[in-house]
C-alpha positions in Angstrom: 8.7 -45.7 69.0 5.7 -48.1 69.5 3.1 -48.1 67.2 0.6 -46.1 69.9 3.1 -43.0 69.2 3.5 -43.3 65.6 -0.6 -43.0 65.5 -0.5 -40.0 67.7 2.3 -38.0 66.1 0.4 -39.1 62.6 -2.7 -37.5 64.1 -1.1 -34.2 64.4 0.0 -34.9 60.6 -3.2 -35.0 58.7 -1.2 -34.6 55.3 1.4 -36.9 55.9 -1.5 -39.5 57.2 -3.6 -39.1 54.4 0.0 -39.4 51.8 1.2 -42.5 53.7 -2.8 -44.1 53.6 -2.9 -43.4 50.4 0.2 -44.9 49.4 -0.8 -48.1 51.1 -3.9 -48.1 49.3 -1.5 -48.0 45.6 0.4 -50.6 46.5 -2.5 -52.7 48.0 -4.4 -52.2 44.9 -1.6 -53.4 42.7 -1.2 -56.5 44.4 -4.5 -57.1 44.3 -5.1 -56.6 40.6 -3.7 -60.0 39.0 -6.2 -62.3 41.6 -8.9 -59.5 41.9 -8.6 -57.2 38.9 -12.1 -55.0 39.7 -11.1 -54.6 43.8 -7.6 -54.1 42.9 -8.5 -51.0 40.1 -10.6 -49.6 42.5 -8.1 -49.2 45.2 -5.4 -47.9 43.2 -8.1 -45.3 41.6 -8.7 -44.3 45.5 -5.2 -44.4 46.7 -4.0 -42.2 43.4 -6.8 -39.8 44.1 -6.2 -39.8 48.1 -2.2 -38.8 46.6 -3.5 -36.6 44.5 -5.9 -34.6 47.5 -2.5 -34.3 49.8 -0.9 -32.8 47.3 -3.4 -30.3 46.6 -3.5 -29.3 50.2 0.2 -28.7 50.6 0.0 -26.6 47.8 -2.9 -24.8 49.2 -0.8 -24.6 52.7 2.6 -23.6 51.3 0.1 -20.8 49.2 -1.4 -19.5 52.2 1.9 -19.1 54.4 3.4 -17.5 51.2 1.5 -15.3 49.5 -0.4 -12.7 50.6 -3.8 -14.8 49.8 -5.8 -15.3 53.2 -8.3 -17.8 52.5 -10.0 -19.8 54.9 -10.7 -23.6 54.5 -11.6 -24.7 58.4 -13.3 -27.8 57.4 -9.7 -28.5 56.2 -8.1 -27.2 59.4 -6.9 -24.1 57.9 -8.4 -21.1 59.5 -8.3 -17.3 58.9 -6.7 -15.2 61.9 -9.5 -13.7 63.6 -9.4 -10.6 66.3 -11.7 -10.6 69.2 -12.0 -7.8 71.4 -9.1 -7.2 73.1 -7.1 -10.4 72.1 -5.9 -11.4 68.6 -6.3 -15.4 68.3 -4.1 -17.2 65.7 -5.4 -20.8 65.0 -2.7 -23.2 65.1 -2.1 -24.7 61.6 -2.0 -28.4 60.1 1.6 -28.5 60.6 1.4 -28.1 64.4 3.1 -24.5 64.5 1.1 -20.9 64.6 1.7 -18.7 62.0 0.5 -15.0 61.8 0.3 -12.7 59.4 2.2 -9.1 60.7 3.4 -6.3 58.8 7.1 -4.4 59.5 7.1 -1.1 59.1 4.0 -1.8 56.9 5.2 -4.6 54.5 2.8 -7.8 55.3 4.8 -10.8 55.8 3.8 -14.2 57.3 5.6 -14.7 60.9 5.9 -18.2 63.3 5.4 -17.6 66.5 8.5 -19.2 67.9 8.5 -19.5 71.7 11.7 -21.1 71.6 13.0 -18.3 70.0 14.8 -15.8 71.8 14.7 -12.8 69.4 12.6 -11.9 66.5 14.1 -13.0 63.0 13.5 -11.3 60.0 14.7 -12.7 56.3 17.2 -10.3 54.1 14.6 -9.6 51.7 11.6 -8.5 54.3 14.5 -6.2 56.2 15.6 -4.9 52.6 11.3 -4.3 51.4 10.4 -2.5 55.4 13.9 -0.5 55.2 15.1 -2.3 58.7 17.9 -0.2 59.9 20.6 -1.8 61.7 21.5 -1.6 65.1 23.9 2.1 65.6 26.5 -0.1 67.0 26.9 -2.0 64.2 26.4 -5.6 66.4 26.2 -8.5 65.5 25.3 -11.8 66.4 25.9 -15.7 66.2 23.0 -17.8 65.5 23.0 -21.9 64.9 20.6 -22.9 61.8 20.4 -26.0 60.1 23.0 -25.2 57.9 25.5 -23.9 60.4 26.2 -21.2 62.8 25.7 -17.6 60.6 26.6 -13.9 61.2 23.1 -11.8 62.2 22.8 -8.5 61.9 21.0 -6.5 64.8 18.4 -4.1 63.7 15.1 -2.5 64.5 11.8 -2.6 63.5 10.4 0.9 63.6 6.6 -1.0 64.0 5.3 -4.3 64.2 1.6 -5.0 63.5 -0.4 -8.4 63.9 -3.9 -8.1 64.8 -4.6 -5.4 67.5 -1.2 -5.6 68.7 1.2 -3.1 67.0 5.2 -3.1 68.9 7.1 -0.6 67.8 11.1 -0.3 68.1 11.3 -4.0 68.4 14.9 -5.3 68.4 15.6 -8.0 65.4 17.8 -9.9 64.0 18.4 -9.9 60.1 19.3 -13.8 59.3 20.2 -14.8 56.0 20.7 -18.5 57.4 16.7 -18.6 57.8 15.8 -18.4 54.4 12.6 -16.4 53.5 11.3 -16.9 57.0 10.3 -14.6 59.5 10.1 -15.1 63.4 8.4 -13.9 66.3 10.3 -14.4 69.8 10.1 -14.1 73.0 11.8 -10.5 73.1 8.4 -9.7 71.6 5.9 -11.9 73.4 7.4 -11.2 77.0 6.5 -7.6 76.0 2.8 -8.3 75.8 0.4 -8.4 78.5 -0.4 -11.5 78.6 -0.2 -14.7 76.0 -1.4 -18.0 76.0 -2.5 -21.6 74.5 -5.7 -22.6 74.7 -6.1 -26.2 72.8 -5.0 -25.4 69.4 -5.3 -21.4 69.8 -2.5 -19.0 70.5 -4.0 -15.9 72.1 -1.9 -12.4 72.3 -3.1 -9.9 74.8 -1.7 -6.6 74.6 -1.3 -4.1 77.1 -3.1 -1.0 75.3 -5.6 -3.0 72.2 -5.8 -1.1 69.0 -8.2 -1.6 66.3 -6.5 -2.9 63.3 -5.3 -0.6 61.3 -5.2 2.3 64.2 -1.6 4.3 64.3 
């Protein structure tokens, strides 16, 4: 990897730009602050406050995609989800993936949007809270994860809401090897009218729009 790819991929990594700068800044500081003892306080001061601003922000990110807070910070790159007519547009967030916030069979959870994904993932805990019933054949399935190929359960979800677009009956798998997360696949985006990237925008257009919170 030349040094023209490291500076792309770290421009789709403000955080980890701004930790590694910052970083560089400390130790720059510290070497400086035998010869140059004012110049080298003054960049460790920065690069400790720089450290102390990423962390912040994660924080802030790993809030927003875990709780059920919604804030918006765009100046920051983090952006509420915003529905527009007939199309629900999910801003894509600082770590390069789009998340949305759904609810399953009512319970609000945060969802990626996972077009690698084949079927829609939901965690143990969000089947247990939306009363996912498994599949009546009992089926299962093998899925690879980072730790290893698991056992999935099949089930439904009854109704799936995000935006305008509400699914209902949409086949899932229950994964405990994911975690807490939740994914949306392609077995539910192929069902869609349409969807698309535009820049850093994932747009979902249904076939029939509903106004949020319509039945």
């Amino acid at each position: 990897m030349d040094i023209a790819q490291i500076l792309n991929f770290l421009a789709g990594q403000p955080l980890l730009a701004l930790g590694l700068a910052s970083i560089f800044v400390s130790i720059l500081g510290g070497w400086l602050r035998r010869p140059l003892p004012l110049l080298g306080g003054f960049l460790r001061a920065v690069g400790n406050l720089g450290l102390f601003g990423a962390m912040l922000l994660t924080i802030a990110q790993v809030t927003r995609l875990t709780t059920g807070m919604d804030f918006s910070l765009p100046q920051l790159g983090i952006e509420r989800q915003t529905v527009e007519g007939g199309e629900t547009r999910v801003p894509m967030q600082p770590d390069g993936h789009f998340w949305i916030k759904a609810t399953v069979n009512g319970v609000q959870r945060n969802f990626l949007v996972d077009t690698g994904a084949t079927l829609t993932a939901i965690s143990p805990g969000t089947a247990q809270e939306a009363g996912l019933e498994e599949n009546n054949l009992n089926r299962s399935v093998l899925m690879r994860t980072a730790n290893g190929t698991v056992e999935a359960k099949l089930a439904v979800i009854d109704e799936l809401r995000m935006g305008n677009v509400v699914a209902r009956k949409v086949d899932a798998v229950v994964a405990p090897g994911l975690g807490d997360a939740n994914v949306i696949g392609m077995n539910l985006l192929s069902r869609l009218a349409s969807w698309r990237v535009e820049g850093r925008t994932l747009i979902l257009v249904p076939h029939h729009p509903q106004a949020v919170g319509e039945g």
